[in-house]
PDB file with one MODEL, atoms N, CA, C and O in Angstrom:
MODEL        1
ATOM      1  N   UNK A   1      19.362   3.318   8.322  1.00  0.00           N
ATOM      2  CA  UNK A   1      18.560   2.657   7.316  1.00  0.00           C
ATOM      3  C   UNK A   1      18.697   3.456   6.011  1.00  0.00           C
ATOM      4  O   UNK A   1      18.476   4.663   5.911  1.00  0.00           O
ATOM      5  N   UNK A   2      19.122   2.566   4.940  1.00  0.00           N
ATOM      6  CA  UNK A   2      19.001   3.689   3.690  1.00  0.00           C
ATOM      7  C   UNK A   2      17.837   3.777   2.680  1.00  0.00           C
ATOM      8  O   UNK A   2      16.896   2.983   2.695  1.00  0.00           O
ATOM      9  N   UNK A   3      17.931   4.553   2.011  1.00  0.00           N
ATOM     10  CA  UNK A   3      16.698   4.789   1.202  1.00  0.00           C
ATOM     11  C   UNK A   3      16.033   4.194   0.565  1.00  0.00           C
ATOM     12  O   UNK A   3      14.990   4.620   0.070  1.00  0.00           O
ATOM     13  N   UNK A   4      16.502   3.020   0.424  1.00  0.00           N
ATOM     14  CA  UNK A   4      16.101   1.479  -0.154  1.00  0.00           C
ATOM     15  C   UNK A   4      15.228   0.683   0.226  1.00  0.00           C
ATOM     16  O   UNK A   4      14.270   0.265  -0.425  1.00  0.00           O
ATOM     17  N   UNK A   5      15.645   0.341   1.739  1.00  0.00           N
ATOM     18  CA  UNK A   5      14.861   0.311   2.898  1.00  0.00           C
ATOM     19  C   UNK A   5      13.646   0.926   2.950  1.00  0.00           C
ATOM     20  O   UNK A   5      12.546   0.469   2.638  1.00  0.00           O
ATOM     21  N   UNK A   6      14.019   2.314   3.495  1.00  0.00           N
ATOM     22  CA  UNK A   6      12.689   3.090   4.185  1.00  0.00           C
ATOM     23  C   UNK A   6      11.668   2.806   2.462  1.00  0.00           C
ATOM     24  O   UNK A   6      10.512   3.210   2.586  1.00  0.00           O
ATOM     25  N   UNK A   7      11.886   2.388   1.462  1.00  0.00           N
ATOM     26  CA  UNK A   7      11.295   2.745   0.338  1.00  0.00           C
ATOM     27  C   UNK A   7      10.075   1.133   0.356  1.00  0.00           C
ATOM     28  O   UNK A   7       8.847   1.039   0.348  1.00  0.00           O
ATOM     29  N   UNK A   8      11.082   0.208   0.380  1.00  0.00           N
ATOM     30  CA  UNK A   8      10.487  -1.661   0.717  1.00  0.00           C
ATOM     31  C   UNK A   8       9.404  -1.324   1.847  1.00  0.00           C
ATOM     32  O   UNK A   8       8.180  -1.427   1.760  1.00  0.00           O
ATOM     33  N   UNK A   9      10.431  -0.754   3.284  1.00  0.00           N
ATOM     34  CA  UNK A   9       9.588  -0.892   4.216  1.00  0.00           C
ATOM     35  C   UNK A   9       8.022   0.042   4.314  1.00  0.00           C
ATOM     36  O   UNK A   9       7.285  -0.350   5.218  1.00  0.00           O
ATOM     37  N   UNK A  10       7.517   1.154   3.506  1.00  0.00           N
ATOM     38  CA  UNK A  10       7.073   1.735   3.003  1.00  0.00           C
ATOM     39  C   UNK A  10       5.643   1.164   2.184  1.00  0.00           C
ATOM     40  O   UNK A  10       4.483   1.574   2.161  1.00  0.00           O
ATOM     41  N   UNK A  11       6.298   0.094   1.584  1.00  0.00           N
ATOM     42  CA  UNK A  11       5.454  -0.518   0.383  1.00  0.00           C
ATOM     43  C   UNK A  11       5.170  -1.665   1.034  1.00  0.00           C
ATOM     44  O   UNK A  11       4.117  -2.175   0.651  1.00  0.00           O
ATOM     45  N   UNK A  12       6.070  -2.586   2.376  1.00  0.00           N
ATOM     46  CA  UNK A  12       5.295  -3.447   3.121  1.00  0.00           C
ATOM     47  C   UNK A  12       4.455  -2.930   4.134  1.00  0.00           C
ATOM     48  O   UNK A  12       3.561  -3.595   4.658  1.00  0.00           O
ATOM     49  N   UNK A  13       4.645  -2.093   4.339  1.00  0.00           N
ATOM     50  CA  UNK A  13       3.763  -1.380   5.118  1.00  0.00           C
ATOM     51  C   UNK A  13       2.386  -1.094   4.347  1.00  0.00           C
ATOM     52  O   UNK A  13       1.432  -1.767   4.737  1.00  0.00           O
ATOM     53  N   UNK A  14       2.190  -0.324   3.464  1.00  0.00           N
ATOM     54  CA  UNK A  14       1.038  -0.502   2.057  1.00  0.00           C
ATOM     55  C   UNK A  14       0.018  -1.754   2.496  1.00  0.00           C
ATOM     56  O   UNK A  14      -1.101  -1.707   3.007  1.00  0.00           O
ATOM     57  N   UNK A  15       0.871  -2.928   2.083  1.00  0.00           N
ATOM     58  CA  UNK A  15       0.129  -4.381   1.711  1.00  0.00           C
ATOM     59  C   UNK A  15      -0.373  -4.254   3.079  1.00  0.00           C
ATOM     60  O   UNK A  15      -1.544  -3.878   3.127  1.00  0.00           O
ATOM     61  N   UNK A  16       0.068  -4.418   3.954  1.00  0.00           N
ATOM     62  CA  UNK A  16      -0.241  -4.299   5.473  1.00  0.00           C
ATOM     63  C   UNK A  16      -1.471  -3.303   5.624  1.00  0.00           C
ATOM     64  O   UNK A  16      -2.512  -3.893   5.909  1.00  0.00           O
ATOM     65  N   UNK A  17      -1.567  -2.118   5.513  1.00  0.00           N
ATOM     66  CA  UNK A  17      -2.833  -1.304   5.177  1.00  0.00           C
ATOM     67  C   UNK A  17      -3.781  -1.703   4.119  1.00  0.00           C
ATOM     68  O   UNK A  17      -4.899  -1.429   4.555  1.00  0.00           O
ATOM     69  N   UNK A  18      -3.858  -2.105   3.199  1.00  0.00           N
ATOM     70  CA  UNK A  18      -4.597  -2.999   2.277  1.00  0.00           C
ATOM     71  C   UNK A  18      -4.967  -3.816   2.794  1.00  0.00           C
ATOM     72  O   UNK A  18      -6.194  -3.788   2.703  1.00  0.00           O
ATOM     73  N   UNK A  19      -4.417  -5.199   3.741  1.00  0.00           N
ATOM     74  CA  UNK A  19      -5.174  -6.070   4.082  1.00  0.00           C
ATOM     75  C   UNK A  19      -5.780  -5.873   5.192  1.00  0.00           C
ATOM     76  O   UNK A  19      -6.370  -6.893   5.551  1.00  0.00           O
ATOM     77  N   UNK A  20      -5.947  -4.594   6.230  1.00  0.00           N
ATOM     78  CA  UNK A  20      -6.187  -4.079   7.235  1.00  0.00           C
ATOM     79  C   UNK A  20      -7.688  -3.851   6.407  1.00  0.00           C
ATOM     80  O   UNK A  20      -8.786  -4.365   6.617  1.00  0.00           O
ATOM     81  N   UNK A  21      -7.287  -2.955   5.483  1.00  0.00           N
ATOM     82  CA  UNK A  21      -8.747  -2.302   4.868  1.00  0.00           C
ATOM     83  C   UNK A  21      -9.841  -3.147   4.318  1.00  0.00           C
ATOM     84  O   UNK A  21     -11.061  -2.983   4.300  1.00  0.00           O
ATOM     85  N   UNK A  22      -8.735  -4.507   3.682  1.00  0.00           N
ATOM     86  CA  UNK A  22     -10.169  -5.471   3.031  1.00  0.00           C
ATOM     87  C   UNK A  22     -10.499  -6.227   4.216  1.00  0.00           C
ATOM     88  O   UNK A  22     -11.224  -7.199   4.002  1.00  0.00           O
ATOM     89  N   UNK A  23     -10.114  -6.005   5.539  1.00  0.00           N
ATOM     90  CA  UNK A  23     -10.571  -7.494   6.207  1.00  0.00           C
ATOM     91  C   UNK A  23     -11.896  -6.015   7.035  1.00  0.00           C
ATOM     92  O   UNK A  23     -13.093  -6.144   7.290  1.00  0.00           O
ATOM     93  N   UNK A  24     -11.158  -5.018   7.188  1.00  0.00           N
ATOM     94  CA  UNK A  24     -12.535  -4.002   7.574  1.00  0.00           C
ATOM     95  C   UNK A  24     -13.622  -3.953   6.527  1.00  0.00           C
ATOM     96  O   UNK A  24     -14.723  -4.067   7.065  1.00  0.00           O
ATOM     97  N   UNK A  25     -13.685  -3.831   5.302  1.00  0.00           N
ATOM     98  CA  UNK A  25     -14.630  -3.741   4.420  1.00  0.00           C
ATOM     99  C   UNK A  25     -15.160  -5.362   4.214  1.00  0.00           C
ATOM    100  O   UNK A  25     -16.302  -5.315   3.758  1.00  0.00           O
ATOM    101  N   UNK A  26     -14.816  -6.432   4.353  1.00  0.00           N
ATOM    102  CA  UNK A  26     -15.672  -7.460   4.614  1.00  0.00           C
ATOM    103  C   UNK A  26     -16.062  -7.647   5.447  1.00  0.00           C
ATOM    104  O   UNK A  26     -16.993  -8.415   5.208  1.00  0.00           O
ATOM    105  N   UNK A  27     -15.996  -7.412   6.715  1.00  0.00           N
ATOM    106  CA  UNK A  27     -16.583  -6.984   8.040  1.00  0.00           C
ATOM    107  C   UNK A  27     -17.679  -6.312   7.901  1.00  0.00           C
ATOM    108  O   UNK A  27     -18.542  -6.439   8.769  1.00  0.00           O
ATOM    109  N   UNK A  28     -17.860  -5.610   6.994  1.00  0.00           N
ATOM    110  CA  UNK A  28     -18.962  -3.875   6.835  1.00  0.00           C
ATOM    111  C   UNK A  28     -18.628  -2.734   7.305  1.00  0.00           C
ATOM    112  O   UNK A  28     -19.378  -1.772   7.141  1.00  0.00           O
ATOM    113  N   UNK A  29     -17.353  -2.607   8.030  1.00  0.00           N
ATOM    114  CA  UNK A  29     -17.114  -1.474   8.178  1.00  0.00           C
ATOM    115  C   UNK A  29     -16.773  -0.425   7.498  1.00  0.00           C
ATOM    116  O   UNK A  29     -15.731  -0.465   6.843  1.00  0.00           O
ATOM    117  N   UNK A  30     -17.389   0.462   7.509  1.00  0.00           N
ATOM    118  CA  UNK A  30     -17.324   1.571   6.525  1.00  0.00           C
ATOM    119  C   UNK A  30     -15.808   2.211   6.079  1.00  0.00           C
ATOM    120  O   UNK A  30     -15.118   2.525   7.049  1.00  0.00           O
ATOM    121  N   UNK A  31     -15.328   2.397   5.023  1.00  0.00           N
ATOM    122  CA  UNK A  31     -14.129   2.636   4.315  1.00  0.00           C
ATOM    123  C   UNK A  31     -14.681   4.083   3.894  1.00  0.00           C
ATOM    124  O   UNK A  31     -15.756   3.859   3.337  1.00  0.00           O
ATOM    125  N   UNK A  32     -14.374   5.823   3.907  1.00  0.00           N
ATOM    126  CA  UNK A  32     -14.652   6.642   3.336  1.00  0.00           C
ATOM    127  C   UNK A  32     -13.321   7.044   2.554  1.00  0.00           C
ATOM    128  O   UNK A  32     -12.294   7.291   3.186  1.00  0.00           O
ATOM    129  N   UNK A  33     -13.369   7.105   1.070  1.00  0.00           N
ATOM    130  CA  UNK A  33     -12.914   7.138   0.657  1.00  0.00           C
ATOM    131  C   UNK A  33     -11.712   8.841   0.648  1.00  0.00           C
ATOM    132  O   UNK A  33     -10.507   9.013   0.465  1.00  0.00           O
ATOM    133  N   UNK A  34     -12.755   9.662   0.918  1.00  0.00           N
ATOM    134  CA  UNK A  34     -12.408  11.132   1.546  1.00  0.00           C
ATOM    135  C   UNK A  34     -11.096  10.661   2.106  1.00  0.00           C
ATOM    136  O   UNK A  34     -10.029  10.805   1.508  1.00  0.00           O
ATOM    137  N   UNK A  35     -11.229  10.082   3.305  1.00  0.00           N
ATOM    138  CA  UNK A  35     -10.236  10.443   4.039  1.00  0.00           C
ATOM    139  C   UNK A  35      -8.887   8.984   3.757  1.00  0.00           C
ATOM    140  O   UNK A  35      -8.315   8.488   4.728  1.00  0.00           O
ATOM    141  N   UNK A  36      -8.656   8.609   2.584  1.00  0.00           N
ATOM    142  CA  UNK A  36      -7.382   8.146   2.302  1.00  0.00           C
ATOM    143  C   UNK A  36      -6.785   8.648   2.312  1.00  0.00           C
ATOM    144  O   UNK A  36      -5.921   8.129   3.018  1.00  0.00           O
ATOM    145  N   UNK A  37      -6.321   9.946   1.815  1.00  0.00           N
ATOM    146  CA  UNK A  37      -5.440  11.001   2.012  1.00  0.00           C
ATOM    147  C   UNK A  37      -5.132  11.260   3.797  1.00  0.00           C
ATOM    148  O   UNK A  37      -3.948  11.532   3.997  1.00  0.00           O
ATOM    149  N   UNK A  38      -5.636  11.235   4.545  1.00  0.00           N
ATOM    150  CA  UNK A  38      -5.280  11.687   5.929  1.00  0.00           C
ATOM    151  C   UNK A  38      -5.123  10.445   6.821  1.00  0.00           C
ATOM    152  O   UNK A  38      -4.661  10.554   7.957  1.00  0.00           O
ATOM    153  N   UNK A  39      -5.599   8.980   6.183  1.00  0.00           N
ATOM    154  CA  UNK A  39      -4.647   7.494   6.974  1.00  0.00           C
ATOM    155  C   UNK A  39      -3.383   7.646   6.246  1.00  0.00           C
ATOM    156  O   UNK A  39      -2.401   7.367   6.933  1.00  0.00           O
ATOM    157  N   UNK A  40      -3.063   8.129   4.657  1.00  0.00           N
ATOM    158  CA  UNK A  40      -1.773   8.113   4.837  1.00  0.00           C
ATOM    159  C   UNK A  40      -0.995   8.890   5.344  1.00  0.00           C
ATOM    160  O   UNK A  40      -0.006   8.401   5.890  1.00  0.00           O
ATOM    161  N   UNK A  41      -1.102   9.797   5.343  1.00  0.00           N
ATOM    162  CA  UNK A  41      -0.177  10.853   6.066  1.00  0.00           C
ATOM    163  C   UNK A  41      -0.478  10.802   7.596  1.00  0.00           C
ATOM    164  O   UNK A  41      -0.091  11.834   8.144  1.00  0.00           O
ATOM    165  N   UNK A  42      -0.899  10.145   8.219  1.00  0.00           N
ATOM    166  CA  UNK A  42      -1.642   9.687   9.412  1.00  0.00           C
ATOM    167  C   UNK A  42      -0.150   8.526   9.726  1.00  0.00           C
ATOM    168  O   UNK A  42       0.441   8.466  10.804  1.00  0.00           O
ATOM    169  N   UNK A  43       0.188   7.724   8.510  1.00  0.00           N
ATOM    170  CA  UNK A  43       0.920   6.541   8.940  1.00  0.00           C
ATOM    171  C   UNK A  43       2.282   6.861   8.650  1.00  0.00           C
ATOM    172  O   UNK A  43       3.317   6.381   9.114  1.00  0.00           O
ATOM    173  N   UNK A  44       2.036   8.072   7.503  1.00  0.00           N
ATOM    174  CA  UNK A  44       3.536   8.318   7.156  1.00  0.00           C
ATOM    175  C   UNK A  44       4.079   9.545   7.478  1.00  0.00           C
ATOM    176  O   UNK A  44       5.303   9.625   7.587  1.00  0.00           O
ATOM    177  N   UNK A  45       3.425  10.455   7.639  1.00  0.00           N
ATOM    178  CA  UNK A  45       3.901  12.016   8.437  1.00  0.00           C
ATOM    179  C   UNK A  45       5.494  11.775   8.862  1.00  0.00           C
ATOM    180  O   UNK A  45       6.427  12.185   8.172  1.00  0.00           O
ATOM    181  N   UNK A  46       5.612  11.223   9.803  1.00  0.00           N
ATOM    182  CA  UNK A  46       6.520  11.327  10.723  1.00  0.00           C
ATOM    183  C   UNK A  46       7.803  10.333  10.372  1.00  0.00           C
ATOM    184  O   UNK A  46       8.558  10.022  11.294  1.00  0.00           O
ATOM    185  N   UNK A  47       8.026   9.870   9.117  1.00  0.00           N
ATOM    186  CA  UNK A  47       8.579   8.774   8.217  1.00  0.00           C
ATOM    187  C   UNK A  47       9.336   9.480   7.096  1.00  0.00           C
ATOM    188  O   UNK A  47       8.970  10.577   6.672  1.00  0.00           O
ATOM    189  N   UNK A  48      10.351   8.856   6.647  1.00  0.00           N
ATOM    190  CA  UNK A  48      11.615   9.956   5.195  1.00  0.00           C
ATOM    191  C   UNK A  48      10.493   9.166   4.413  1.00  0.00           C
ATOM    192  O   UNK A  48       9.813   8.174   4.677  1.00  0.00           O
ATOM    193  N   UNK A  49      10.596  10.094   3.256  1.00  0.00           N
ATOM    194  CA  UNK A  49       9.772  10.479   2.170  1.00  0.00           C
ATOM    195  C   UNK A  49      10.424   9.271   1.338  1.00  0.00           C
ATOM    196  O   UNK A  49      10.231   9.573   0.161  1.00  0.00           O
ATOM    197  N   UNK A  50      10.959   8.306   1.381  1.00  0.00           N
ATOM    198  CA  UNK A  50      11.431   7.029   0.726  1.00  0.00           C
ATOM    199  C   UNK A  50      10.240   6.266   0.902  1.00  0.00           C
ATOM    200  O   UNK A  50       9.556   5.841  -0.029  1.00  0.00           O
ATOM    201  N   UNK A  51       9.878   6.011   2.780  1.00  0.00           N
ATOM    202  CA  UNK A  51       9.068   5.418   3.369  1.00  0.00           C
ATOM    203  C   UNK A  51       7.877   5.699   2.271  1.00  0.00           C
ATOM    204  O   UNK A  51       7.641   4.960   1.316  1.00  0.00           O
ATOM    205  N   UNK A  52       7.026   7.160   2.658  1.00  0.00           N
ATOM    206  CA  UNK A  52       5.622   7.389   1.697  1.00  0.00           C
ATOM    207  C   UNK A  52       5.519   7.117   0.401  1.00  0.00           C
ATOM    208  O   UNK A  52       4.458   6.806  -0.140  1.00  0.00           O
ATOM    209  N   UNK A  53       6.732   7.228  -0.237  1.00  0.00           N
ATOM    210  CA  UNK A  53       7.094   6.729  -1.837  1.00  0.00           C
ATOM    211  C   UNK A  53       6.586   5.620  -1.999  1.00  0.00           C
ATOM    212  O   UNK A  53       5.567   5.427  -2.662  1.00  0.00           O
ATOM    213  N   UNK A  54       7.528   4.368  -1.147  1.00  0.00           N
ATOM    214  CA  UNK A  54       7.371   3.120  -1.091  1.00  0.00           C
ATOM    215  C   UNK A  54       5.470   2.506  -0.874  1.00  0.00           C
ATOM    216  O   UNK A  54       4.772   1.601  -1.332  1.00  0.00           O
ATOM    217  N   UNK A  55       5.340   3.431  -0.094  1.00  0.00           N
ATOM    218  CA  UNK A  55       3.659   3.442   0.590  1.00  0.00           C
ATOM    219  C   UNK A  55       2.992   3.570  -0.353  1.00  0.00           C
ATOM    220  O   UNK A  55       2.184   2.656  -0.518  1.00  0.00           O
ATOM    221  N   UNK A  56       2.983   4.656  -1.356  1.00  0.00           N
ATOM    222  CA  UNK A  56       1.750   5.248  -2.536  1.00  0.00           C
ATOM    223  C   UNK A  56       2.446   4.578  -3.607  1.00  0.00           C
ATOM    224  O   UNK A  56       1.888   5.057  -4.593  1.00  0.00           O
ATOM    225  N   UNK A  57       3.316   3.769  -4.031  1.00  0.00           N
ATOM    226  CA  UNK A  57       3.836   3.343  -5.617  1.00  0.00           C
ATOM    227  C   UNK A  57       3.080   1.555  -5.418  1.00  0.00           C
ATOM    228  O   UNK A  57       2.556   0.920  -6.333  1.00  0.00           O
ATOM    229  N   UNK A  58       3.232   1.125  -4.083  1.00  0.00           N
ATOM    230  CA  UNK A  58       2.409  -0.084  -3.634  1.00  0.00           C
ATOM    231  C   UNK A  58       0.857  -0.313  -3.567  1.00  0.00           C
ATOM    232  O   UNK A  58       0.231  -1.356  -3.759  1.00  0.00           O
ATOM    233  N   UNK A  59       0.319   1.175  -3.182  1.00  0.00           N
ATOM    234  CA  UNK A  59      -1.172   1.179  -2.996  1.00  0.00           C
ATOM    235  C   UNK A  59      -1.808   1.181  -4.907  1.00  0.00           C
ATOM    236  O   UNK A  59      -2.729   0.541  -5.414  1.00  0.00           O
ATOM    237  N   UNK A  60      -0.644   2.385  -5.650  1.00  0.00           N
ATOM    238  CA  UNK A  60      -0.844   2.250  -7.047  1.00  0.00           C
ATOM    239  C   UNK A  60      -0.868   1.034  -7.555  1.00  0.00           C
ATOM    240  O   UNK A  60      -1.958   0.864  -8.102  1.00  0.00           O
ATOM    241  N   UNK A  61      -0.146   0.049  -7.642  1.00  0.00           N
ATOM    242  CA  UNK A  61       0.315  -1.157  -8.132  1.00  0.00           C
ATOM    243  C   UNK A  61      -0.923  -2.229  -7.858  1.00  0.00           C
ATOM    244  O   UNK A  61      -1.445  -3.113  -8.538  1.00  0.00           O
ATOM    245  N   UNK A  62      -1.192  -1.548  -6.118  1.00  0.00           N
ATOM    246  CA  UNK A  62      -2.639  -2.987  -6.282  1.00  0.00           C
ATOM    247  C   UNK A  62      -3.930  -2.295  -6.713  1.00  0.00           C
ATOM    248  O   UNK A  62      -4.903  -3.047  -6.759  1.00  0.00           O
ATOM    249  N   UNK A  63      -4.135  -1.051  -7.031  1.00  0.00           N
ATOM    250  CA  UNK A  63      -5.462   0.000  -7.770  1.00  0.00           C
ATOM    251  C   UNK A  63      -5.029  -0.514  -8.919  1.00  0.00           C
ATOM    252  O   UNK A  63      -5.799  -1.302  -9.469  1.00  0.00           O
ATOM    253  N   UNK A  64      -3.973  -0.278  -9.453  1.00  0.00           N
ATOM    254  CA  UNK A  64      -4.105  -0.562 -11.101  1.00  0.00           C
ATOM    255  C   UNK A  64      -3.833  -2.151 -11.749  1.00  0.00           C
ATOM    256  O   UNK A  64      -3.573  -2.411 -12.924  1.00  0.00           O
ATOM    257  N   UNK A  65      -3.984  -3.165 -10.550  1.00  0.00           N
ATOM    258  CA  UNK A  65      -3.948  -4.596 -11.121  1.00  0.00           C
ATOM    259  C   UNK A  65      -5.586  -4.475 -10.818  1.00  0.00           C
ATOM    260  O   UNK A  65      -6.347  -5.018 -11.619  1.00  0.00           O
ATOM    261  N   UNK A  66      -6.094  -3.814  -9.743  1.00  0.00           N
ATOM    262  CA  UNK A  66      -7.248  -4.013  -9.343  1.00  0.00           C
ATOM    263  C   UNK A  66      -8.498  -3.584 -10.621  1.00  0.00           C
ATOM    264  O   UNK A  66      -9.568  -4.177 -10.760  1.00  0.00           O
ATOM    265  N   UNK A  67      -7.990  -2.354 -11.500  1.00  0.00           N
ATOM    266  CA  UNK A  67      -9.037  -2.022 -12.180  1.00  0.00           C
ATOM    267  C   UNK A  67      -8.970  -2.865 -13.459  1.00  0.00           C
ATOM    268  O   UNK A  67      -9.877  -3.151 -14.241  1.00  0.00           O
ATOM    269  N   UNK A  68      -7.443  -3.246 -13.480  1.00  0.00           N
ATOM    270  CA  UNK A  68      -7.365  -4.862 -15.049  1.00  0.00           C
ATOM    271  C   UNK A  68      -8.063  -6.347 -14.444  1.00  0.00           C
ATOM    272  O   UNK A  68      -8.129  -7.397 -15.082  1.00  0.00           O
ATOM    273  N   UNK A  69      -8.570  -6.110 -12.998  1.00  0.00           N
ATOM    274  CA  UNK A  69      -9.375  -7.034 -12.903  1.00  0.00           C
ATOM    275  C   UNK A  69      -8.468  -8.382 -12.468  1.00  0.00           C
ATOM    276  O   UNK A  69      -8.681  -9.556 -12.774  1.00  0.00           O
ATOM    277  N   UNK A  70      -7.463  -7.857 -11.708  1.00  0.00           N
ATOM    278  CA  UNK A  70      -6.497  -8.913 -11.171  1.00  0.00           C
ATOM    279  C   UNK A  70      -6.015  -8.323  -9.897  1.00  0.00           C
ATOM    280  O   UNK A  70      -4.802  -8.119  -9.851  1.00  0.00           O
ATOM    281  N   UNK A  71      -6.747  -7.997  -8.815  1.00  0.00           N
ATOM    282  CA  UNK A  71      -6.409  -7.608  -7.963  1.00  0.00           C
ATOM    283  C   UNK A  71      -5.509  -8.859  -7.345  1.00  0.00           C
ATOM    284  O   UNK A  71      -5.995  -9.986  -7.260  1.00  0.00           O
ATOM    285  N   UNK A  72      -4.237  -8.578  -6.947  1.00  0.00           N
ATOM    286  CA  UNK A  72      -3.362  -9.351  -5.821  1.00  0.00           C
ATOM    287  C   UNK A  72      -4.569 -10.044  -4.371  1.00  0.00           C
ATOM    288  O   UNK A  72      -5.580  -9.654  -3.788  1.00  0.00           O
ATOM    289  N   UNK A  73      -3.761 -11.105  -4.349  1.00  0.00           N
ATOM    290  CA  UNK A  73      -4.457 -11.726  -3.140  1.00  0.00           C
ATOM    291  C   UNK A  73      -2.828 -11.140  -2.357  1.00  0.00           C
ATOM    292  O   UNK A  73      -1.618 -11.243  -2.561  1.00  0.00           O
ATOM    293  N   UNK A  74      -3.985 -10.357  -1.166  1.00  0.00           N
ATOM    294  CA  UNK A  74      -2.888  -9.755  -0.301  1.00  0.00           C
ATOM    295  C   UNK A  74      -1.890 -10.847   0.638  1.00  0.00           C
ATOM    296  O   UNK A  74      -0.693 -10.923   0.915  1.00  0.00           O
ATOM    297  N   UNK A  75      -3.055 -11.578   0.923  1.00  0.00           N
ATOM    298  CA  UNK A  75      -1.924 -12.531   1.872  1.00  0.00           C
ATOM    299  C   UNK A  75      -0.730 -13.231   0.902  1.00  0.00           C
ATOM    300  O   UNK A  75       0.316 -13.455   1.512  1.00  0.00           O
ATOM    301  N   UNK A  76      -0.741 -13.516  -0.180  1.00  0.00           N
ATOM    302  CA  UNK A  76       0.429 -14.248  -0.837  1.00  0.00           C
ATOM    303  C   UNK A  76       1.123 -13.307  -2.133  1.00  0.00           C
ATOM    304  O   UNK A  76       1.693 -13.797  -3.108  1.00  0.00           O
ATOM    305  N   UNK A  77       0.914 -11.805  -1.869  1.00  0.00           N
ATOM    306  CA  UNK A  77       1.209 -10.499  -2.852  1.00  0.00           C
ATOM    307  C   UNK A  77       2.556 -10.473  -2.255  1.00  0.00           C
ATOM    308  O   UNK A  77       2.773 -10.485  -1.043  1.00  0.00           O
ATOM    309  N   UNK A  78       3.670 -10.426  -3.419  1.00  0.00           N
ATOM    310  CA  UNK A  78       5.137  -9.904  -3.198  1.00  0.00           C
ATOM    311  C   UNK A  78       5.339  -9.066  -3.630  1.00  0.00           C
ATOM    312  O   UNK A  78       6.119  -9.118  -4.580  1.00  0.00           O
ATOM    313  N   UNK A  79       4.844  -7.905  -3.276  1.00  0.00           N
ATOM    314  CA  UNK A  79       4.818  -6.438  -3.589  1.00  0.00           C
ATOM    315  C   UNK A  79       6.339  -5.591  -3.568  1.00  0.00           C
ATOM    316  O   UNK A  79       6.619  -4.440  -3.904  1.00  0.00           O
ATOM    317  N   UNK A  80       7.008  -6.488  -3.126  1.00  0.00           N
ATOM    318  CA  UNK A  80       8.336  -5.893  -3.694  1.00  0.00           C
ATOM    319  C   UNK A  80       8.964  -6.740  -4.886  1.00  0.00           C
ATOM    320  O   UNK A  80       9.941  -6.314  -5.502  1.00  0.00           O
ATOM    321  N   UNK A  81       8.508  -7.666  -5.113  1.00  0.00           N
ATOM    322  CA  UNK A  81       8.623  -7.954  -6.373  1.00  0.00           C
ATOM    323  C   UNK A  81       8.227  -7.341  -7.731  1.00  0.00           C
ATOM    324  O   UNK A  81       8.862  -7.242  -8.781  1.00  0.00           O
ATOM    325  N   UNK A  82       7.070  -6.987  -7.410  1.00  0.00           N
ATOM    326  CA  UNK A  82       6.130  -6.362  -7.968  1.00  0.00           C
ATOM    327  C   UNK A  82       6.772  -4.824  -8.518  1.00  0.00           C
ATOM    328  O   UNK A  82       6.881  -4.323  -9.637  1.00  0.00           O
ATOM    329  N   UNK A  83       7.098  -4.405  -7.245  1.00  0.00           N
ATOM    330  CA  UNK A  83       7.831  -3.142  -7.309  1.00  0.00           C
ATOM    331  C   UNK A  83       9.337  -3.053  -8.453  1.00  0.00           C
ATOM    332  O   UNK A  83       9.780  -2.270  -9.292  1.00  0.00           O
ATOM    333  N   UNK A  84       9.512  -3.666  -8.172  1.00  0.00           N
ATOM    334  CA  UNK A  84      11.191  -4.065  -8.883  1.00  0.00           C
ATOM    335  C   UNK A  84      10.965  -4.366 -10.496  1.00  0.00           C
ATOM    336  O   UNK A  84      11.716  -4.013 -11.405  1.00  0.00           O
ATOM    337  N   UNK A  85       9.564  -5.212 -10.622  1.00  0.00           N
ATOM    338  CA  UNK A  85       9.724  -5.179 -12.161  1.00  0.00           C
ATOM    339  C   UNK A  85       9.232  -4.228 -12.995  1.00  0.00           C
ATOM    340  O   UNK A  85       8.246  -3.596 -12.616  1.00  0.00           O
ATOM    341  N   UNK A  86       9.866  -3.925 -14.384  1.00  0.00           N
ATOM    342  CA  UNK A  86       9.557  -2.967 -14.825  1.00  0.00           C
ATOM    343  C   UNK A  86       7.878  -2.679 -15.696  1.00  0.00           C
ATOM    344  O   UNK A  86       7.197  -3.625 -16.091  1.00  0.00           O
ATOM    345  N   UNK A  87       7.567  -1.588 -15.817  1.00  0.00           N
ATOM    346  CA  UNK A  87       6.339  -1.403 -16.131  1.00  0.00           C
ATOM    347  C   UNK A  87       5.949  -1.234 -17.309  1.00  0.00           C
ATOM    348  O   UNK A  87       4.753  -1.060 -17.545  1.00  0.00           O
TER     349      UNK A  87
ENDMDL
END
């Protein structure tokens, strides 16, 4: 797999944790913010550093549409689209 890859698969993986997290936080289950740092490295530890790239440039992308008040609807978000265009 090349670095391209592990980088996409990385950032679909992201959206995938995002919609994991909003369908837990509409549920009520508690989200601590503390420990974001240790689900990712929890999911990506053991993954080439393309993978975690891909992971944290995706989680950025939906925080910073999120604070302009356009958060992505995860189920129909093309976050590698997203990724690809320039900023």
């Amino acid at each position: 797999m090349n670095a391209l890859r592990h980088y996409q698969s990385g950032a679909l993986e992201a959206k995938e944790f995002l919609f994991r997290t909003h369908i837990d936080a509409r549920a009520g289950r508690p989200f601590v913010a503390m420990r974001l740092r240790s689900k990712i490295d929890g999911i990506t530890h053991a993954l080439p550093r393309e993978f975690r790239a891909g992971f944290i440039d995706a989680i950025y992308l939906f925080v910073a549409a999120a604070l302009r008040g356009k958060a992505p609807d995860l189920l129909l978000w093309d976050v590698l689209a997203d990724l690809e265009r320039p900023s």
